[in-house]
C-alpha positions in Angstrom: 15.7 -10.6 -33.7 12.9 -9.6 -36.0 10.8 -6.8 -34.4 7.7 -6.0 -36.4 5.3 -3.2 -36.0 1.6 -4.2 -36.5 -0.5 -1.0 -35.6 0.6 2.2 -34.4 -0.9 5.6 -33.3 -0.2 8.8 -31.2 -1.4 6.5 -28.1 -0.1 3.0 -28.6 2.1 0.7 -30.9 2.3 -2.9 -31.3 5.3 -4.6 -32.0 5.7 -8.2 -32.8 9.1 -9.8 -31.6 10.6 -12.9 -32.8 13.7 -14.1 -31.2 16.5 -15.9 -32.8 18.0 -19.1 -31.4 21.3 -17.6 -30.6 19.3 -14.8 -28.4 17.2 -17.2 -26.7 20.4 -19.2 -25.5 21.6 -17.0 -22.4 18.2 -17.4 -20.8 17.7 -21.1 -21.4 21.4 -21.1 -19.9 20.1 -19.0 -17.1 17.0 -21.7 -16.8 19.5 -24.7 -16.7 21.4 -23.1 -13.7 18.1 -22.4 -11.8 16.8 -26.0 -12.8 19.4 -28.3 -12.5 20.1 -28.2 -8.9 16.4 -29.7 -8.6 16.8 -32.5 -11.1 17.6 -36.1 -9.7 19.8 -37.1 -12.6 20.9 -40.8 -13.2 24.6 -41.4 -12.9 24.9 -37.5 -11.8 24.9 -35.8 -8.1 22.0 -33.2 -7.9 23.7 -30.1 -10.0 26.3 -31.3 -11.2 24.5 -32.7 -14.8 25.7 -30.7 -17.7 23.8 -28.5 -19.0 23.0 -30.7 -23.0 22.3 -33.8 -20.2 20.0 -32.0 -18.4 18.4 -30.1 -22.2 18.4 -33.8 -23.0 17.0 -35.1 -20.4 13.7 -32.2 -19.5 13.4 -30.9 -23.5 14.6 -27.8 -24.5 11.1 -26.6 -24.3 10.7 -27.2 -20.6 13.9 -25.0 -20.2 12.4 -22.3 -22.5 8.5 -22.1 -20.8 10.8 -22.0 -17.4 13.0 -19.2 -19.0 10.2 -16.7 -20.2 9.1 -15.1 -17.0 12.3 -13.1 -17.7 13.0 -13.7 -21.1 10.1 -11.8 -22.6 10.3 -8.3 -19.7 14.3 -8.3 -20.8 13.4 -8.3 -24.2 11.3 -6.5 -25.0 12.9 -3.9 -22.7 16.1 -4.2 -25.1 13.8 -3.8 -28.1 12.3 -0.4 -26.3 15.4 0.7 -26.2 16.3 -0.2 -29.4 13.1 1.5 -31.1 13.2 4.6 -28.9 9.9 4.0 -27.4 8.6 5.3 -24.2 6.0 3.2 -22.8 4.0 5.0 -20.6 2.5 2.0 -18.3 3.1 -2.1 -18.0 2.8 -3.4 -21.7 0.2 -6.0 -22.6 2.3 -9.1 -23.4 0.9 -12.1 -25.9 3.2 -15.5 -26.6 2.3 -16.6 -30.1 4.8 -18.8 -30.3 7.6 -21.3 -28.0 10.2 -21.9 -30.7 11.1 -20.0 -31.8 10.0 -17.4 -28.7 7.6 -15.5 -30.6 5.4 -12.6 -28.4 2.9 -10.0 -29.1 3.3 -6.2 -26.7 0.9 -3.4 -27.2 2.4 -0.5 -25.4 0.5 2.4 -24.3 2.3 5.8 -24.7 2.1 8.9 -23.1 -1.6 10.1 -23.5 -2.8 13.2 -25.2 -4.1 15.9 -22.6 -5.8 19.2 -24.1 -6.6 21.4 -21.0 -8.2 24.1 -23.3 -8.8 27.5 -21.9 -8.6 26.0 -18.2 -7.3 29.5 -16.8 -11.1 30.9 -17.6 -12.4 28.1 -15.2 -14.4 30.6 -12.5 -15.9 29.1 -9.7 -17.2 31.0 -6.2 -16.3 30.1 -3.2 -19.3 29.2 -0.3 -18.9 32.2 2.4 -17.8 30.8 5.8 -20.4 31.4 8.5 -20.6 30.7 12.0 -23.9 30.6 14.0 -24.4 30.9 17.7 -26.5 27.5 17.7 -23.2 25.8 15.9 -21.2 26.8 19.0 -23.6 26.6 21.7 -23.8 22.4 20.4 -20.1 21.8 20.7 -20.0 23.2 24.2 -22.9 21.4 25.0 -20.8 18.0 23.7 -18.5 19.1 26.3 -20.4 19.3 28.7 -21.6 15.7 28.2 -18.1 14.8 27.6 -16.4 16.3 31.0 -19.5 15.2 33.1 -19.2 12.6 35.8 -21.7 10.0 36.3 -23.5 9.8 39.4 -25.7 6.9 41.1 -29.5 7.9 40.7 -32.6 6.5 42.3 -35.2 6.5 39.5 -35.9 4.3 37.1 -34.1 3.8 33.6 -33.9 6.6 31.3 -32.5 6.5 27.5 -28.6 7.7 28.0 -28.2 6.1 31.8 -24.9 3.7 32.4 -26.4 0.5 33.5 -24.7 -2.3 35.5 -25.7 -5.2 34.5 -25.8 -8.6 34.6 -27.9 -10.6 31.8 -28.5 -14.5 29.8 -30.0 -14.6 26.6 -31.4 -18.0 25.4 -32.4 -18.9 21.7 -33.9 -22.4 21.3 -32.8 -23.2 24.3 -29.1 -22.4 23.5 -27.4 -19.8 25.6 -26.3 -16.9 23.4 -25.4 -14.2 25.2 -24.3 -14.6 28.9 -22.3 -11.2 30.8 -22.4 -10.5 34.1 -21.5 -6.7 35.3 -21.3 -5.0 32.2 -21.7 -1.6 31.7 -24.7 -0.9 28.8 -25.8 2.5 27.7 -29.9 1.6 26.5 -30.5 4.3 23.4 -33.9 3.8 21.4 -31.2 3.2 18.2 -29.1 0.6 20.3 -29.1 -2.8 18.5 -27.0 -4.8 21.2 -26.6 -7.7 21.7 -30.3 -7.9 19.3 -32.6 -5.0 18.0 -35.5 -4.4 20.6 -33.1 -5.1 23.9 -32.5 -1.8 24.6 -36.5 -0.7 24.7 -37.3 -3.3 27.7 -35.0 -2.0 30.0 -36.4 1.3 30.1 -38.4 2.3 33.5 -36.7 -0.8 35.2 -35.3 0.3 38.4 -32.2 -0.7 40.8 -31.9 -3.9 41.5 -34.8 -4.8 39.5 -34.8 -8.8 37.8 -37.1 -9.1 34.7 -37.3 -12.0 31.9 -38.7 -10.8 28.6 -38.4 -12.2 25.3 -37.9 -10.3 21.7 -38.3 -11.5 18.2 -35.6 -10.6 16.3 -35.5 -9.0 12.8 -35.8 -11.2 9.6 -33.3 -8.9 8.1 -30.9 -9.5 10.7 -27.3 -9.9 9.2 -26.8 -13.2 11.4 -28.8 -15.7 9.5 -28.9 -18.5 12.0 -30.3 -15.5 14.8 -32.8 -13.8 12.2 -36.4 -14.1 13.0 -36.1 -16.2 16.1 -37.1 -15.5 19.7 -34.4 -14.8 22.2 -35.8 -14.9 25.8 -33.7 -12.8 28.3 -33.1 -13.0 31.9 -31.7 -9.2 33.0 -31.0 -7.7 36.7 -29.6 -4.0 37.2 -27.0 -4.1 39.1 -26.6 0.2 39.6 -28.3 3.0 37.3 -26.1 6.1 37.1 -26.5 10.0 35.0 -24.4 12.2 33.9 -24.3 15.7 36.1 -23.8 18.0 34.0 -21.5 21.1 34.7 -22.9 24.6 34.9 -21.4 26.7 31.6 -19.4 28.8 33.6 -15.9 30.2 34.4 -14.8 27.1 36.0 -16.3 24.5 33.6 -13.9 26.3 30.9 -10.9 25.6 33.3 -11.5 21.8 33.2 -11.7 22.0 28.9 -8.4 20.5 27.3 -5.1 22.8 28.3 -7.9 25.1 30.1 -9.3 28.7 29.5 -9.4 31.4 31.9 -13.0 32.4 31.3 -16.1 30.7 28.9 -15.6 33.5 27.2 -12.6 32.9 26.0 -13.8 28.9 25.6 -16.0 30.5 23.7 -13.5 32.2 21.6 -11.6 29.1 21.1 -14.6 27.1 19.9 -15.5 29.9 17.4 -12.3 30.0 15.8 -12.2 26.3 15.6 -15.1 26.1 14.1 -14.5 29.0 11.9 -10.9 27.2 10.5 -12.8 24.0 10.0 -15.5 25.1 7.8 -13.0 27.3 5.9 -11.1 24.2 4.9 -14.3 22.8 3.9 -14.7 25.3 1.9 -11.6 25.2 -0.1 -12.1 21.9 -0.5 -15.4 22.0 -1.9 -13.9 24.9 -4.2 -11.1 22.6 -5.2 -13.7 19.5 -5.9 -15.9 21.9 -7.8 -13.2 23.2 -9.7 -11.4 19.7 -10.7 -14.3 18.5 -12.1 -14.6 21.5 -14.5 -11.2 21.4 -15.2 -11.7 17.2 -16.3 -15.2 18.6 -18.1 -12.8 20.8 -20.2 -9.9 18.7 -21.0 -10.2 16.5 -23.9 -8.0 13.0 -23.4 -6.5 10.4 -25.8 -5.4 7.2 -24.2 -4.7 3.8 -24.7 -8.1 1.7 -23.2 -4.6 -0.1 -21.9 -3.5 2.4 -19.4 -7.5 2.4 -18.2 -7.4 -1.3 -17.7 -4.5 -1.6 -15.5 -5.9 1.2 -13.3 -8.6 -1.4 -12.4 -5.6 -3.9 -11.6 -4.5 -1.1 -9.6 -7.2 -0.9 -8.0 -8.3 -4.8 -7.7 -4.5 -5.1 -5.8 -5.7 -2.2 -3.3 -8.5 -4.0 -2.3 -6.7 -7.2 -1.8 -4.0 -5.5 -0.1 -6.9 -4.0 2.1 -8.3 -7.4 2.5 -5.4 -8.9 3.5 -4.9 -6.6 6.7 -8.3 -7.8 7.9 -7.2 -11.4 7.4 -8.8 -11.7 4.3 -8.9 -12.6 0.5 -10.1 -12.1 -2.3 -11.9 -14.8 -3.4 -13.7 -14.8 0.5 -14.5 -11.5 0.2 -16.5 -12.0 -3.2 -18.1 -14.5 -1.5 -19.5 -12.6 1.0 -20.5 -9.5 -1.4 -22.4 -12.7 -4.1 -20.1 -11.6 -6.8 -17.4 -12.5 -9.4 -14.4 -11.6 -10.0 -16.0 -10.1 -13.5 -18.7 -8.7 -12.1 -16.1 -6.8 -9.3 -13.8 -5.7 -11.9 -16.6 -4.3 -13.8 -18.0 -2.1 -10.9 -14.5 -1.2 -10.7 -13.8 0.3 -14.2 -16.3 4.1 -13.8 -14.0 4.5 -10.8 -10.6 3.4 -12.5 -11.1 5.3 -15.6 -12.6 8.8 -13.5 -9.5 8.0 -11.4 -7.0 8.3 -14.0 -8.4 10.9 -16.2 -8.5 12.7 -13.1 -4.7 11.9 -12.6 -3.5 12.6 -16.5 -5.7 16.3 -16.1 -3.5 16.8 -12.8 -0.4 15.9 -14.4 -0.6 17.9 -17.8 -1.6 21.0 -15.0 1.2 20.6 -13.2 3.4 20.5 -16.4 1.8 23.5 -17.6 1.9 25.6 -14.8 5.8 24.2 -14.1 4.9 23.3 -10.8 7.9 21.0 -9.6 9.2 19.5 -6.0 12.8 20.1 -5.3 14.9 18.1 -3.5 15.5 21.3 -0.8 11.5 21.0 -0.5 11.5 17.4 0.5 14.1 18.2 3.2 12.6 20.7 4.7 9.6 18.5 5.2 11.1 15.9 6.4 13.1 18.2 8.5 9.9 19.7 10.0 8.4 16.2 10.5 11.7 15.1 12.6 11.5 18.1 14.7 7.7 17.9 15.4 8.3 14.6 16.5 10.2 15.7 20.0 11.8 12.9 21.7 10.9 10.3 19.3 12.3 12.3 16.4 15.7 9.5 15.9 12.9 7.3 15.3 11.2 9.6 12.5 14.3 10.2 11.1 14.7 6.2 10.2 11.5 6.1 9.1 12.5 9.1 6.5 15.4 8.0 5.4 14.2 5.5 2.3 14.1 7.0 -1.2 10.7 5.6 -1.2 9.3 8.0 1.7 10.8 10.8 0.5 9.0 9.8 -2.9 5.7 10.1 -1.1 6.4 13.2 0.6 7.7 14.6 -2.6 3.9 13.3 -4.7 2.1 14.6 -1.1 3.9 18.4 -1.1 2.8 18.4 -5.3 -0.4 17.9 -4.5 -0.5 20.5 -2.2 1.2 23.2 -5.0 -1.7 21.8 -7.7 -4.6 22.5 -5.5 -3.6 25.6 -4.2 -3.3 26.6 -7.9 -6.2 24.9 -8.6 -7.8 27.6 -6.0 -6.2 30.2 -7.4 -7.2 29.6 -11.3 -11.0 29.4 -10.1 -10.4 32.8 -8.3 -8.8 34.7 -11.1 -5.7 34.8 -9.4 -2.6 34.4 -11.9 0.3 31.8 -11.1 3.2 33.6 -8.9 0.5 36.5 -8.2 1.6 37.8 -4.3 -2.0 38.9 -4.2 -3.1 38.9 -0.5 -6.6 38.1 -1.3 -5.3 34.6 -2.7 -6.1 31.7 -0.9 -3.7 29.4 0.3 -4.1 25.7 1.5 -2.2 24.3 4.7 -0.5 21.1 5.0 -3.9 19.0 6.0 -5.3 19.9 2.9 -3.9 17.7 0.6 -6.2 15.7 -1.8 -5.2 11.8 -0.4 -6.7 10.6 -3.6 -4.9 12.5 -5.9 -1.7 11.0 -4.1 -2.4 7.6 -4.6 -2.8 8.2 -8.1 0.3 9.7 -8.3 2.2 6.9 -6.5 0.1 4.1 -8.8 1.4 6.1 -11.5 5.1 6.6 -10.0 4.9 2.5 -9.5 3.6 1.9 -13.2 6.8 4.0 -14.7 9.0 2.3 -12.4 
């Protein structure tokens, strides 16, 4: 095998491999075994052909184009080994030649990350304050929430539950026909079409009326947009909501119940309070990230940049897939190509992974590591939270892949707490009381998936 080196750097090489006949043997060997029970041979049964009737028979050639979907990976794998280089993502792989098997690979390496003097990195943190009006909305909510509807005689108000029964018709076609539905009119309420919702209010019990609407030429539906749809609507029942008096015995009703609305009160406060502390510290984590990617300086191969935007193009389709959907369907809906995706894509790919190589070069700097003891004790508090479905969780723990995740997932959670800690001053291991610390639900889900796109690209 001759293996030549065209170009190297501190961030990529690229070797040119040129395979001899002998080593291009097994796998055409291989591709006759896989092949020959498809052939229809004269004067042989189906797989039974030798393998020089068969070579004679397709071309060595075929046999070689069917062997390189494994020839060229195995390879050049053999000649990484052999040249003692550590490819840090999926090589790019060029066939200059079929015989002999001649391929070009340009193999990113492990980039160069300068964090620079990231322990300086000072940012403050937004106070937490709660206001009387913040609290006094969410027990109003549940208020709305826990109120029963009653049957009113008035006409229609914005917010009532309607009953009723109602045809559309556009050019004479019947488009919308329901009979003793429920329908909440709101002013912002575009169903079934933009403008319904208005007519209906001061209508009374019982009341028939026929009205007709224009709809919008910016409706999304084209074959609907700008017509007239003429409606033929009867209330059926108009209820409200009642709501409760704030009291001692409202607070009884709320979730697990409270004694008192003060101590509602209490409960809603504290909520509160938790939830904008986390949103806090995770605005202090953004803020801080993106100083910490302002400061680093980054070598990489353009390589490793370009398959994050394959990474990211097979997320989508993944995505798309769940909604019954593909790609090519889905750029036909959105009027674009698959060039013109790819290149929206690549300010997002390449903020992704600098984001990720930053994260990674912290984490190695700081020594912040995952045991194997830490992954257990997760999964062992997941299994226990679960109650009487926790043989179930435990199955779905068990794979090395799970625990993979969990493992990425509880490193995320050790980088941005130190993340915190370095724009606070606070030095790494400090027991300081004053530091703050960030719970289980704060982990950063993007940072995750670059770290399992990466953990798939190694593998």
């Amino acid at each position: 095998m001759k293996v030549t080196k065209e170009s190297a750097n501190s961030i990529e090489i690229t070797l040119s491999v040129e395979m001899t006949p002998e080593e291009e043997d097994p796998f055409i060997d291989r591709s006759y075994r896989r092949s020959v029970g498809r052939l229809n041979i004269p004067g042989f049964r189906k797989g039974k052909a030798p393998r020089s009737i068969v070579e004679n028979y397709v071309g060595r050639t075929a046999l070689l184009n069917e062997a390189l979907d494994y020839l060229i990976p195995e390879t050049l794998d053999t000649v990484l080994r052999d040249e003692d280089i550590q490819a840090f993502a999926e090589p790019q792989i060029e066939i200059t030649e079929i015989e002999p098997v001649t391929f070009k690979a340009v193999i990113p390496l492990e980039p160069t990350v300068n964090l620079g003097e990231y322990e300086d990195i000072r940012v403050e943190k937004e106070p937490v304050e709660i206001t009387e009006e913040q609290v006094n909305d969410v027990l109003q909510r549940l208020r709305q929430e826990s109120a029963p509807w009653e049957p009113v005689e008035r006409p229609v108000q914005y917010g009532d539950l309607l009953n009723i029964t109602v045809t559309g018709t556009i050019d004479g076609e019947q488009v919308v026909n329901d009979e003793g539905i429920d329908y909440i009119p709101q002013e912002d309420n575009v169903l079934p079409f933009p403008g319904f919702a208005t007519n209906l209010e001061g209508m009374k019990d019982q009341e028939n009326k026929e009205f007709t609407i224009t709809i919008p030429e910016d409706y999304p539906r084209e074959q609907f947009a700008g017509k007239e749809c003429t409606f033929d609507l009867t209330i059926l029942s108009v209820k409200e909501k009642v709501l409760p008096e704030l009291d001692d015995e409202f607070s009884k009703g709320i979730g697990d119940g409270y004694d008192t609305l003060e101590e509602l009160t209490s409960h809603v406060t504290g909520r509160l309070s938790d939830e904008a502390e986390t949103e806090a510290t995770r605005e202090l984590e953004s803020k801080t990230l993106v100083a910490l990617v302002d400061l680093a300086e980054i070598e990489a191969s353009e390589l490793l940049y370009e398959r994050e935007v394959e990474n990211m193009q097979q997320e989508r389709e993944r995505m798309l897939r769940n909604q019954s959907l593909d790609m090519d369907t889905y750029l036909s809906y959105i009027g674009k190509t698959p060039e013109e995706f790819q290149e929206e894509l690549r300010p997002t790919a390449r903020e992704r992974l600098t984001r990720f190589l930053v994260l990674r070069k912290l984490a190695e700097t700081e020594s912040l590591e995952v045991s194997e003891e830490d992954i257990q004790n997760e999964v062992d508090s997941l299994i226990e939270s679960a109650g009487e479905n926790a043989d179930q969780m435990r199955r779905n723990l068990s794979s090395d892949a799970v625990r993979s995740n969990i493992g990425s997932s509880l490193l995320n959670q050790k980088i941005m707490s130190r993340i915190v800690e370095i724009s606070q001053g606070i030095a790494a291991g400090s027991n300081d009381d004053e530091s703050i610390e960030q719970t289980p639900d704060q982990s950063n889900d993007e940072i995750a998936t670059e770290s399992n796109t990466e953990n798939e690209e190694e593998k």
